[in-house]
C-alpha positions as CSV (number, residue, x, y, z in Angstrom):
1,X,151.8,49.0,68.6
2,X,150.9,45.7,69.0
3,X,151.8,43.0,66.3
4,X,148.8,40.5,66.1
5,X,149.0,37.4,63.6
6,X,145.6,35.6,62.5
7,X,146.5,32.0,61.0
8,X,144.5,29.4,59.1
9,X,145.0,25.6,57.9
10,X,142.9,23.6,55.8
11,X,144.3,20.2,54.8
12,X,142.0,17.2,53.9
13,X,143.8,13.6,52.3
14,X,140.1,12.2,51.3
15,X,137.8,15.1,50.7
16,X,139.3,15.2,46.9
17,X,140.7,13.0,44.6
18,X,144.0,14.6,45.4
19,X,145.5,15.7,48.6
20,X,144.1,19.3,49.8
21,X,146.2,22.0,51.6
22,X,145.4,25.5,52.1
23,X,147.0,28.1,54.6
24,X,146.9,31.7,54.5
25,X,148.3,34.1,57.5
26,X,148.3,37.6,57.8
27,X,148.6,40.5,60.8
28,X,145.9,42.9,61.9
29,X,146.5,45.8,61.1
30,X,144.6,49.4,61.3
31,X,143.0,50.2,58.9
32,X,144.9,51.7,55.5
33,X,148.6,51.1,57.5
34,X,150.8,47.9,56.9
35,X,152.6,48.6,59.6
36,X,150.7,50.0,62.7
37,X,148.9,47.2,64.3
38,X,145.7,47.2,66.2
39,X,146.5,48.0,70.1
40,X,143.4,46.8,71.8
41,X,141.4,43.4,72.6
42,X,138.2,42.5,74.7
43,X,138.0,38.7,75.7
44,X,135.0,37.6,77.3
45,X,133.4,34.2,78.3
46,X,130.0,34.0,78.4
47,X,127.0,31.1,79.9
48,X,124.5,31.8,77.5
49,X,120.9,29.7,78.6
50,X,119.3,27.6,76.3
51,X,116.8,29.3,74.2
52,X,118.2,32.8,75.3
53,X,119.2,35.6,72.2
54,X,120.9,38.5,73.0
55,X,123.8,40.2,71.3
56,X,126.9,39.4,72.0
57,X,129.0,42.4,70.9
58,X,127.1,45.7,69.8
59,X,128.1,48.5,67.3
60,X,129.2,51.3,68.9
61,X,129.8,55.1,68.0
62,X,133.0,55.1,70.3
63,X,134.8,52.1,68.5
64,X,136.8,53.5,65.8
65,X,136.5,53.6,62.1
66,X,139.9,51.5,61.8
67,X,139.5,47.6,60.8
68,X,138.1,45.4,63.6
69,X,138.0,40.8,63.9
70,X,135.9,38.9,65.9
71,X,136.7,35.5,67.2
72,X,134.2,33.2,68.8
73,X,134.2,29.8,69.6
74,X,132.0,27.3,71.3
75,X,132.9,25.6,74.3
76,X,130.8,23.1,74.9
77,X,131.7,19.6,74.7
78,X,128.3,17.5,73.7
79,X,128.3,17.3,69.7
80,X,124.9,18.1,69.4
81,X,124.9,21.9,71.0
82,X,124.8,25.0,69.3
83,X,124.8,28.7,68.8
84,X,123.5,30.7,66.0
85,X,125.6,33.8,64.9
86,X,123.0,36.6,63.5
87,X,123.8,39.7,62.5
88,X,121.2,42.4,61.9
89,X,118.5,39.0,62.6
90,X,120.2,37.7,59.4
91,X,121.6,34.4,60.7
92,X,125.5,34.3,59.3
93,X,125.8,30.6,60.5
94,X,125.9,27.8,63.5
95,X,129.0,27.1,65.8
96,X,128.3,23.4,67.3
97,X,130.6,22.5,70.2
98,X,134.1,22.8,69.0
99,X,133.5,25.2,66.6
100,X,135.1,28.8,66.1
101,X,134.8,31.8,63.3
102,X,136.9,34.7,62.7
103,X,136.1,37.5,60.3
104,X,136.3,41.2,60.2
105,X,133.5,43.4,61.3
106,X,132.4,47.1,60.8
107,X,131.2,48.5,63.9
108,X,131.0,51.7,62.8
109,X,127.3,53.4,63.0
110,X,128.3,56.1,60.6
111,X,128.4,53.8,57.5
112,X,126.0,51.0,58.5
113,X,122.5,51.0,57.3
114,X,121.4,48.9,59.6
115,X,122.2,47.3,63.0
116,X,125.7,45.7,62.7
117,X,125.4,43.8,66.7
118,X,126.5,40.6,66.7
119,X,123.5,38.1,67.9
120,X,123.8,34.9,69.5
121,X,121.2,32.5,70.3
122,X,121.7,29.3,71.8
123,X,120.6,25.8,71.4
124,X,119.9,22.4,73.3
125,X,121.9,22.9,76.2
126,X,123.4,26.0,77.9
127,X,126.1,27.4,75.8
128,X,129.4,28.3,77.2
129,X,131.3,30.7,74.5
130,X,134.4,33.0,74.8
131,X,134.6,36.0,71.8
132,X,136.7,38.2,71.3
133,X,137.1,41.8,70.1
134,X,140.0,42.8,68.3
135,X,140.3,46.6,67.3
136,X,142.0,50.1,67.9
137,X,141.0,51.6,70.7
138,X,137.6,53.1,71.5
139,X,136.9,57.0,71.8
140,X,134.7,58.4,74.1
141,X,131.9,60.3,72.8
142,X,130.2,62.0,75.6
143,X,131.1,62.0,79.1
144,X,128.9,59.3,80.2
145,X,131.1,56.4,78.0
């Protein structure tokens, strides 16, 4: 299986009265293992027209129950553009140009109450963002998938 390692540093020398430094790593594993990584990833790009919503990566029966991150980050390079991240039309938060998130995600219909899709809407100018999916495998439901 594939070994998969998320990283993150905060460090700040002015945003408290002392120096700040925070870093935390871990792999991806499937879920309930610590040692079985997750074997599959779907990178995208995407031109996404101002003023245009749709969802950027959809819950789906055939994705498995095991643990799943998404990464997204904006392209663009003018300060002032930006996406909003929605899920369920609950807005999660704004990526301006630069800007990236990473977090888990359940795409599991069976245990969601409610639409889990990832949304994106973007802002000002055309938005040029690459996501990605990160997960164990998808099984095929019916023979149409």
């Amino acid at each position: 299986m594939a070994t998969t390692t998320a990283s993150i540093t905060l460090s700040s020398s002015d945003l408290l009265s002392d120096n700040l430094s925070l870093s935390a790593t871990m792999n991806l594993y499937q879920n309930g293992t610590t040692a079985t990584g997750l074997d599959e990833c779907n990178y995208h790009r995407a031109n996404i027209p101002t003023g245009t919503s749709f969802d950027l990566i959809e819950e789906s029966s055939a994705l498995s129950e095991d643990a799943s991150y998404v990464y997204i980050i904006l392209k663009n390079t003018d300060v002032t553009d930006y996406v909003t991240i929605s899920i369920n039309t609950e807005e999660i938060g704004r990526l301006y140009a630069g800007d990236w998130l990473f977090m888990p995600w359940d795409s599991d219909l069976t245990h969601a109450t409610t639409d889990s899709s990832i949304e994106i809407q973007a802002y000002t100018h055309e938005a040029i963002v690459e996501f990605a999916l990160f997960h164990n495998g998808e099984t095929l439901v019916t023979s149409s998938d």
